[in-house]
SEFI-88846 format. One record per residue (C-alpha): residue in three letters; chain; x, y, z. Coordinates in steps of 0.5 Angstrom, whole numbers. Layout:
BEGIN
r | c | X | Y | Z
ala | A | X | Y | Z
...
***
This chain:
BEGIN
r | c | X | Y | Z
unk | A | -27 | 14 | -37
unk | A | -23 | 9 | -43
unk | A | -23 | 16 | -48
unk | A | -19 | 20 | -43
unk | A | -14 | 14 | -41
unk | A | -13 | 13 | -48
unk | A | -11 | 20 | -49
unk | A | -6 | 20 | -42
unk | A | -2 | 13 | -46
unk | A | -2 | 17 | -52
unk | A | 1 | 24 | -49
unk | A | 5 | 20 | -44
unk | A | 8 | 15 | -50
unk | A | 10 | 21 | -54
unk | A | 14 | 25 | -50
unk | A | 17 | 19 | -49
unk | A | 16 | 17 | -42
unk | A | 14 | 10 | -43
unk | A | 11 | 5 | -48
unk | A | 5 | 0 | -48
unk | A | 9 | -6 | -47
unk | A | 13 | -2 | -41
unk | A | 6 | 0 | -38
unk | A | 4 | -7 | -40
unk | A | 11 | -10 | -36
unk | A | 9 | -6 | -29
unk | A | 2 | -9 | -29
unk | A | 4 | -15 | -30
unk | A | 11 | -14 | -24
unk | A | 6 | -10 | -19
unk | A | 2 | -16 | -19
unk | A | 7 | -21 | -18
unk | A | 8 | -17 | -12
unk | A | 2 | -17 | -9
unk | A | -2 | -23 | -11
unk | A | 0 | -26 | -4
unk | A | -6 | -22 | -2
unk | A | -11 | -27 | -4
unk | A | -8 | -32 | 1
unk | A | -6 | -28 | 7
unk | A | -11 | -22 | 8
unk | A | -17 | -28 | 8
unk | A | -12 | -32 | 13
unk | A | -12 | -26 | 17
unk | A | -19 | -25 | 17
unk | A | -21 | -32 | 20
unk | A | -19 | -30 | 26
unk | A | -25 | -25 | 25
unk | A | -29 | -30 | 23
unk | A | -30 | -30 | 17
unk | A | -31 | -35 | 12
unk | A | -24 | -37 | 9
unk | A | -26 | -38 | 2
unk | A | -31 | -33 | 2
unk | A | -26 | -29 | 4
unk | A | -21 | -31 | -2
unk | A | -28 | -28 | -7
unk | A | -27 | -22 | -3
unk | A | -21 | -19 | -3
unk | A | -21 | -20 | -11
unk | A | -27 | -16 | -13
unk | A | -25 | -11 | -7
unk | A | -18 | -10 | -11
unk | A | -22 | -10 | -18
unk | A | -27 | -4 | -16
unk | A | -21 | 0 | -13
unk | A | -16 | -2 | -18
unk | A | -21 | -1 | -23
unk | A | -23 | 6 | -21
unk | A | -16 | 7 | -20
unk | A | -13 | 6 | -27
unk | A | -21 | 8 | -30
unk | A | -22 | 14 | -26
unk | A | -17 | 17 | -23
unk | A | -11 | 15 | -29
unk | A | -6 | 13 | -24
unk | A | -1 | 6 | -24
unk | A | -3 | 5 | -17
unk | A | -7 | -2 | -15
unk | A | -12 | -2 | -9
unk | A | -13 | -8 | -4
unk | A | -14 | -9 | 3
unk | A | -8 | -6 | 8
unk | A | -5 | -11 | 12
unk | A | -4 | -6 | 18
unk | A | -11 | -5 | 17
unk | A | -14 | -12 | 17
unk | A | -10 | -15 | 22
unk | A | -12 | -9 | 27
unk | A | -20 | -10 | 25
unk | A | -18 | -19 | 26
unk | A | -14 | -18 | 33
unk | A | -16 | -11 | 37
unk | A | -22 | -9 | 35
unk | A | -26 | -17 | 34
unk | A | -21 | -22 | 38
unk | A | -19 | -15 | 43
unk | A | -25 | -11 | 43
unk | A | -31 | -17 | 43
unk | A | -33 | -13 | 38
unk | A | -37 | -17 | 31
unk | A | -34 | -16 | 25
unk | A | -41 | -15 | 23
unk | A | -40 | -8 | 27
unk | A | -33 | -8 | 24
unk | A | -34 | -7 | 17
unk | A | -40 | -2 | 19
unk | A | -33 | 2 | 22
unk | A | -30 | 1 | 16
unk | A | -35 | 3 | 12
unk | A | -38 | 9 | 15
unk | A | -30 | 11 | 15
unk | A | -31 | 10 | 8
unk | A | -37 | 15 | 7
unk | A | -34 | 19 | 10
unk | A | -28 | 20 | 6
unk | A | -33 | 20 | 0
unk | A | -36 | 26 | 3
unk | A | -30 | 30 | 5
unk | A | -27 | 28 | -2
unk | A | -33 | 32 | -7
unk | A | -32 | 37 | -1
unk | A | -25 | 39 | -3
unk | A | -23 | 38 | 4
unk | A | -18 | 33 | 3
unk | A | -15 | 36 | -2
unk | A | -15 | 41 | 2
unk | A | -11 | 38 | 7
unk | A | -7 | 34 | 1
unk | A | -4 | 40 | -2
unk | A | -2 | 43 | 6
unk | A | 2 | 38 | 6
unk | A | 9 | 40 | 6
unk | A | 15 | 39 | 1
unk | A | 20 | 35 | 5
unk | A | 15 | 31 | 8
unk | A | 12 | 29 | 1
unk | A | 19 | 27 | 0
unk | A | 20 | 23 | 6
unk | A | 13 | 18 | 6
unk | A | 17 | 16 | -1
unk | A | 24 | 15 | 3
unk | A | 20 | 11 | 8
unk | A | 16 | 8 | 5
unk | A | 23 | 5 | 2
unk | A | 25 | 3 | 8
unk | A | 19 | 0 | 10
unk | A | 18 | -4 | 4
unk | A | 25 | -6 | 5
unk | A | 25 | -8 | 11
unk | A | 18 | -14 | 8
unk | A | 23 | -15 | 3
unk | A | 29 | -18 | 8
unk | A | 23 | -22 | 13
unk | A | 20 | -25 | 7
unk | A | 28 | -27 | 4
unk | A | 29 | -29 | 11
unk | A | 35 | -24 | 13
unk | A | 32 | -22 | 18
unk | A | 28 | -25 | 23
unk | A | 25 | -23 | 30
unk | A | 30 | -23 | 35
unk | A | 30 | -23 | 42
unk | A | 29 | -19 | 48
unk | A | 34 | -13 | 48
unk | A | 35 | -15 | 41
unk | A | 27 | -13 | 37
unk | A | 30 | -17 | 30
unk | A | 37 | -21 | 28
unk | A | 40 | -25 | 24
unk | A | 36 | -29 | 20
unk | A | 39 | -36 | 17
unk | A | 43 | -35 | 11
unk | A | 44 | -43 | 9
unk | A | 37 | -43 | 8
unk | A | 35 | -45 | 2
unk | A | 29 | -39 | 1
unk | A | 34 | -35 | 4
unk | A | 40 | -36 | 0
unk | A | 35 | -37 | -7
unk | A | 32 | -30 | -4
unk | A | 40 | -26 | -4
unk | A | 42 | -30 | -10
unk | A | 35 | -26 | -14
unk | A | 38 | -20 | -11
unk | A | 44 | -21 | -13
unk | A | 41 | -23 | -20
unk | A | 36 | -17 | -21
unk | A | 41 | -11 | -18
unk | A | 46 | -13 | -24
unk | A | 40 | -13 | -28
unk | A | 38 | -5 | -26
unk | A | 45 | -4 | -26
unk | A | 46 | -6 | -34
unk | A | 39 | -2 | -34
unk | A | 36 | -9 | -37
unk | A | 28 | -8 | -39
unk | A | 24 | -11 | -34
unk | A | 29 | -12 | -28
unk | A | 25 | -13 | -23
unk | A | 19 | -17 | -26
unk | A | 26 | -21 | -28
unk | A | 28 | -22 | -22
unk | A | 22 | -24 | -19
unk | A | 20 | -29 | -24
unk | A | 27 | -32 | -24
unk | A | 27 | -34 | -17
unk | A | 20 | -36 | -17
unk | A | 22 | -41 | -23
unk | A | 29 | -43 | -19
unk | A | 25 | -45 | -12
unk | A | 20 | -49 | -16
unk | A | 26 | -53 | -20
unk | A | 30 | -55 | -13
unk | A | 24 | -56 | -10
unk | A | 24 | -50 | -4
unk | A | 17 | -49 | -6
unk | A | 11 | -54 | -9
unk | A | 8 | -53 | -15
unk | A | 1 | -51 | -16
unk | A | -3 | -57 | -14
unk | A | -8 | -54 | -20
unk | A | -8 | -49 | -25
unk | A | -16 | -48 | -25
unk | A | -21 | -47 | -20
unk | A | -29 | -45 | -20
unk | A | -29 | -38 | -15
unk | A | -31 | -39 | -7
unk | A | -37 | -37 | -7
unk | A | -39 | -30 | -4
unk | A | -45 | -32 | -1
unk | A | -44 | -32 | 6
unk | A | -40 | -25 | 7
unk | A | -44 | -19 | 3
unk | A | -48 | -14 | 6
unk | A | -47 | -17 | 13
unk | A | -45 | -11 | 16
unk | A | -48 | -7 | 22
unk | A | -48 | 1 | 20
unk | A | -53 | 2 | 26
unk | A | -48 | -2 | 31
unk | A | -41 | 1 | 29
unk | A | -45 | 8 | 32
unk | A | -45 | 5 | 38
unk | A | -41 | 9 | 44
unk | A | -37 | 2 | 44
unk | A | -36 | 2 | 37
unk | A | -34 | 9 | 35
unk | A | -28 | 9 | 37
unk | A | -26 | 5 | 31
unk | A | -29 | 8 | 27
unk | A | -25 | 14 | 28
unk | A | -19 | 10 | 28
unk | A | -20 | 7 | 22
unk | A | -21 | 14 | 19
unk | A | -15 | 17 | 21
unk | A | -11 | 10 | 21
unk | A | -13 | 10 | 13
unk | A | -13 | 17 | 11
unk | A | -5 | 19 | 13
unk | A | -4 | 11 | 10
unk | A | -7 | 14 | 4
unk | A | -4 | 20 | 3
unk | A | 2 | 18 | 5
unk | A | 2 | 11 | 0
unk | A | -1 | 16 | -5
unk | A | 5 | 22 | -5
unk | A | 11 | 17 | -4
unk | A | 9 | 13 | -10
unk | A | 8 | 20 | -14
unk | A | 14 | 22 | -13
unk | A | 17 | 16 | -14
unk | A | 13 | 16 | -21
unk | A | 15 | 24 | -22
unk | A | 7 | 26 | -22
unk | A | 8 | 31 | -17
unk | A | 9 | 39 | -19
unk | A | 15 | 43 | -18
unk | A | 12 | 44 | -11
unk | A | 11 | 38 | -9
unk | A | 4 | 37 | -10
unk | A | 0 | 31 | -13
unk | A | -5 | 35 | -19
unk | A | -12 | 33 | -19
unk | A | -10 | 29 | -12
unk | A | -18 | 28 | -11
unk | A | -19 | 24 | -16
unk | A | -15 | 19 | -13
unk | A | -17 | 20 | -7
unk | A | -25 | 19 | -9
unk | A | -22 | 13 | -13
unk | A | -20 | 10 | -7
unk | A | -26 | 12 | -2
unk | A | -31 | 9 | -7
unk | A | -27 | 3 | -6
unk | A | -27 | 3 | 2
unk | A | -34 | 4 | 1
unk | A | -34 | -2 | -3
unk | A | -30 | -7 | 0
unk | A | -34 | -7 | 7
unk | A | -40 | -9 | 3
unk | A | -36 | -14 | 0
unk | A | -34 | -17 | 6
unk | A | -26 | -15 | 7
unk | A | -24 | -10 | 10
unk | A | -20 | -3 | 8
unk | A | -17 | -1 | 2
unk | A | -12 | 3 | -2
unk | A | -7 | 5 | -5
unk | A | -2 | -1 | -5
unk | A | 6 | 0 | -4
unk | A | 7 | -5 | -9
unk | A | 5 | -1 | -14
unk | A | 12 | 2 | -13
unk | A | 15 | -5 | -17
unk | A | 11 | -3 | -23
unk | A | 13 | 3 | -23
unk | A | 20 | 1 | -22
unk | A | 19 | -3 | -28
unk | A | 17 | 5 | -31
unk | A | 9 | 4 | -31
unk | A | 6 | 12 | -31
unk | A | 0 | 11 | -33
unk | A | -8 | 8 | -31
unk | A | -6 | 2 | -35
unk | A | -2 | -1 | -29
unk | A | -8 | -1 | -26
unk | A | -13 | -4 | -31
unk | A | -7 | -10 | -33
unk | A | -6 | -10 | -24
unk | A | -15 | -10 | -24
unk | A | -15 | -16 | -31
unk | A | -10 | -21 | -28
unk | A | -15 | -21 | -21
unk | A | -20 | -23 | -24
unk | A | -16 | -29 | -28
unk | A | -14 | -31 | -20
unk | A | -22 | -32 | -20
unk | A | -20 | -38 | -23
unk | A | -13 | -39 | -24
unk | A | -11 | -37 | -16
unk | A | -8 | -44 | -15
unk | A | -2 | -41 | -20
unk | A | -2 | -35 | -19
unk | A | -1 | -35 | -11
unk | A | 4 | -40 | -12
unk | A | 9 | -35 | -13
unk | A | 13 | -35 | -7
unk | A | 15 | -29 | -2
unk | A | 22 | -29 | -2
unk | A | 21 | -30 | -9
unk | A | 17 | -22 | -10
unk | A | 21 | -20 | -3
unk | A | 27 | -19 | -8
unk | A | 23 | -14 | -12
unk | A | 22 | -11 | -5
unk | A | 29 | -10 | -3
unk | A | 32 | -8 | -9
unk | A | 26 | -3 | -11
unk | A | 27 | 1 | -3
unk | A | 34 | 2 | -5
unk | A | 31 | 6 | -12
unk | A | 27 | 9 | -7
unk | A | 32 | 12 | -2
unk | A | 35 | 15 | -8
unk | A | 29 | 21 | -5
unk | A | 33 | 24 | 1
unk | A | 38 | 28 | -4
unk | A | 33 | 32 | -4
unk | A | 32 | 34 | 3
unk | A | 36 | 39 | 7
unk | A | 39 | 37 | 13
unk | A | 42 | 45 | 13
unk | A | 35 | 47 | 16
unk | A | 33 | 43 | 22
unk | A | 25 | 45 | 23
unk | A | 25 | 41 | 16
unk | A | 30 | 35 | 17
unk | A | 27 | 32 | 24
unk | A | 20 | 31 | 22
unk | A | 22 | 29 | 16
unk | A | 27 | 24 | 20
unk | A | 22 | 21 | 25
unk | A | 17 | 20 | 19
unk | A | 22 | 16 | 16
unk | A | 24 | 12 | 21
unk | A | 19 | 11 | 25
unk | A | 15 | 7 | 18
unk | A | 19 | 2 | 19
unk | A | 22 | 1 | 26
unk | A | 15 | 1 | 28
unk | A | 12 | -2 | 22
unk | A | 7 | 2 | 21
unk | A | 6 | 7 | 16
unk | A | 1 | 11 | 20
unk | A | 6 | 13 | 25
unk | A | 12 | 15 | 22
unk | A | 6 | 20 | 18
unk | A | 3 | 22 | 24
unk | A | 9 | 24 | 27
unk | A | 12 | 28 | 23
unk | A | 5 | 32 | 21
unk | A | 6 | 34 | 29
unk | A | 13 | 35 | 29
unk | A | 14 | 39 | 22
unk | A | 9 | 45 | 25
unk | A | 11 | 45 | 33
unk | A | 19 | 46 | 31
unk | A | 17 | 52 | 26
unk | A | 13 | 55 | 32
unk | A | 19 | 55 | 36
unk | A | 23 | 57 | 32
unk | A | 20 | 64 | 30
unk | A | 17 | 61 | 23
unk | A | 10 | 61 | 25
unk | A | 7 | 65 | 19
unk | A | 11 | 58 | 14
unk | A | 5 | 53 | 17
unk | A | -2 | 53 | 13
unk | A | -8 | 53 | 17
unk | A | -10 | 46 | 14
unk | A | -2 | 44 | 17
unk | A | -6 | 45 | 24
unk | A | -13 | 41 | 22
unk | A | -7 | 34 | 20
unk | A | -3 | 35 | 26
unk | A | -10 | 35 | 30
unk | A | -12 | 28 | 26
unk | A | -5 | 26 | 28
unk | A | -6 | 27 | 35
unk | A | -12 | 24 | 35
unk | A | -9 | 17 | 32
unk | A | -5 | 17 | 38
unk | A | -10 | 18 | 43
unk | A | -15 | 13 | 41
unk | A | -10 | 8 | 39
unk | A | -10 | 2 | 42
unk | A | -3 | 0 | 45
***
């Protein structure tokens, strides 16, 4: 795996499209983005029941394996860790909601990921992945614009929950997180603007260092600290028990909950990275998709919940990362945090919410290639983009537009314009739907 990785930084530096120091720049800036997920995903799975520090052991190893994978295997700059969607619905709906264990849970997530293993050497997802249509390709990278934008501006402090009849407002700009948050925009923008190497990362490091020095943010109270031992967590899953009446209903919706999230992160970051074909394609799509299916198998076994395809991968991208060697970078730093996590989580997040915001201004420069003119196209690509953010959640902006985009073109006499596979997804999407738990 390391030879063809090799080749790709080779070819890749030759037709001029990135350097090592740029690919060793966007590992670095991706995981400033998303080293947060150390501290917040085992936070998150407490209320499941999960041992904390255990916890903390792993969702590293989870991120290493996939990440790994990722940038060995299926050579791409994309990270791989748990979803935040993902967990909070296992922590809240299914344990805290359902009674059920997490034992049971993350037998779910792990029978998902099996399956996802099988439909992928299958050539099913594959399949369904290059059905997908042009304008919906490029709307999952504008939405997920807006989304990432929208965490960005909650982790500043510009925008906060708002009250009935208002969902968010106004957040308090004379805060000091806030204003040191606006100020790194600002920073980072004249940066992008004088097309300054390393813009983002910049930005990031710069508002990090400035919130330590006025002491708006503590320092690290160590630099080095022996990993939490895993001991409590791994193996515990319950297979038979997530087969239960009761518990199949999770399984299905964690199937479908991952599988639009990872196509839908999987397409935008390639097209923000120009990996897709002239026809909106991602080539040789099954290797990540097998990458990020080994990974959901792993990470239950574990102990965490599920994995895949991270939209902070975007920063490193931002930076100019096009290859595997993002992820290899993203996968050795985790495993520092094994040991340096006091330093490295010390990042705060107004500090990578500025990369956030300025990046989703990057990625909305997409929708110029959508076609307003023809509306069977345009609206499902509208509901997939607004849908992302206004419902915070990537999975039914995706699922929306997967039904809509085949409805409108049978209604309006395109019947022969929707692929036999646009039908399998717009079922999947109505599914999501009907198991969800409102």
């Amino acid at each position: 795996m390391i030879g063809p990785l090799r080749r790709d930084i080779r070819d890749a530096i030759a037709r001029g499209e990135t350097t090592l120091a740029t690919e060793l720049r966007a590992g670095l800036a991706t995981f400033l983005a998303m080293a947060y997920i150390i501290v917040v995903n085992p936070a998150i799975l407490e209320a499941a029941g999960l041992p904390r520090d255990a916890s903390v052991t792993a969702t590293i190893l989870s991120v290493i394996i996939g990440t790994l994978l990722m940038g060995l295997y299926a050579r791409r700059p994309f990270a791989v860790a748990p979803y935040m969607g993902e967990n909070a619905f296992i922590a809240f709906t299914v344990v805290q909601g359902m009674g059920i264990s997490w034992q049971v849970a993350l037998g779910a997530i792990c029978l998902a990921g099996i399956t996802f293993a099988a439909l992928t050497l299958l050539g099913v997802r594959a399949w369904l992945a290059d059905a997908l249509p042009r304008p919906l390709t490029r709307s999952f990278a504008i939405g997920i614009g807006f989304f990432i934008t929208f965490i960005g501006l909650t982790d500043l402090g510009v925008v906060r929950l708002g009250t009935p009849g208002a969902p968010v407002a106004l957040g308090d700009l004379t805060a000091p997180t806030t204003a040191l948050g606006l100020a790194g925009v600002t920073l980072t923008a004249i940066l992008l603007a004088r097309r300054t190497t390393g813009a983002l990362l910049l930005g990031i490091v710069a508002t990090a260092l400035a919130s330590f020095a006025l002491g708006v943010t503590p320092w690290p109270s160590a630099v080095i600290r022996a990993p939490p031992s895993l001991a409590p967590i791994p193996g515990q899953l319950d297979l038979l028990g997530a087969l239960s009446p009761r518990a199949l209903p999770v399984v299905l919706l964690v199937f479908v909950m991952a599988f639009v999230d990872t196509i839908g992160t999987l397409f935008g970051l390639s097209s923000q990275a120009g990996l897709l074909d002239a026809e909106g394609r991602l080539p040789d799509v099954e290797r990540p998709m097998l990458a990020d299916a080994i990974g959901n198998i792993a990470a239950p076994l574990l102990g965490t919940t599920t994995t895949g395809a991270y939209i902070e991968s975007a920063v490193g991208i931002g930076e100019g990362g096009r290859t595997g060697l993002v992820a290899v970078v993203v996968a050795a730093l985790f495993a520092l945090a094994l040991w340096f996590a006091p330093i490295l989580t010390a990042v705060p997040l107004h500090a990578s919410g500025v990369a956030l915001v300025v990046l989703g201004a990057l990625m909305l420069q997409g929708i110029r290639e959508l076609d307003p003119s023809d509306l069977s196209e345009w609206i499902p690509a509208f509901l997939t983009i607004v849908l992302m953010s206004f419902t915070f959640n990537i999975g039914v902006g995706m699922t929306a537009g997967l039904i809509a985009h085949p409805v409108l073109k049978v209604a309006t006499g395109r019947r022969r314009e929707v692929r036999a596979a646009q039908w399998v997804l717009a079922a999947m999407s109505l599914a999501f739907y009907l198991v969800y738990p409102y």
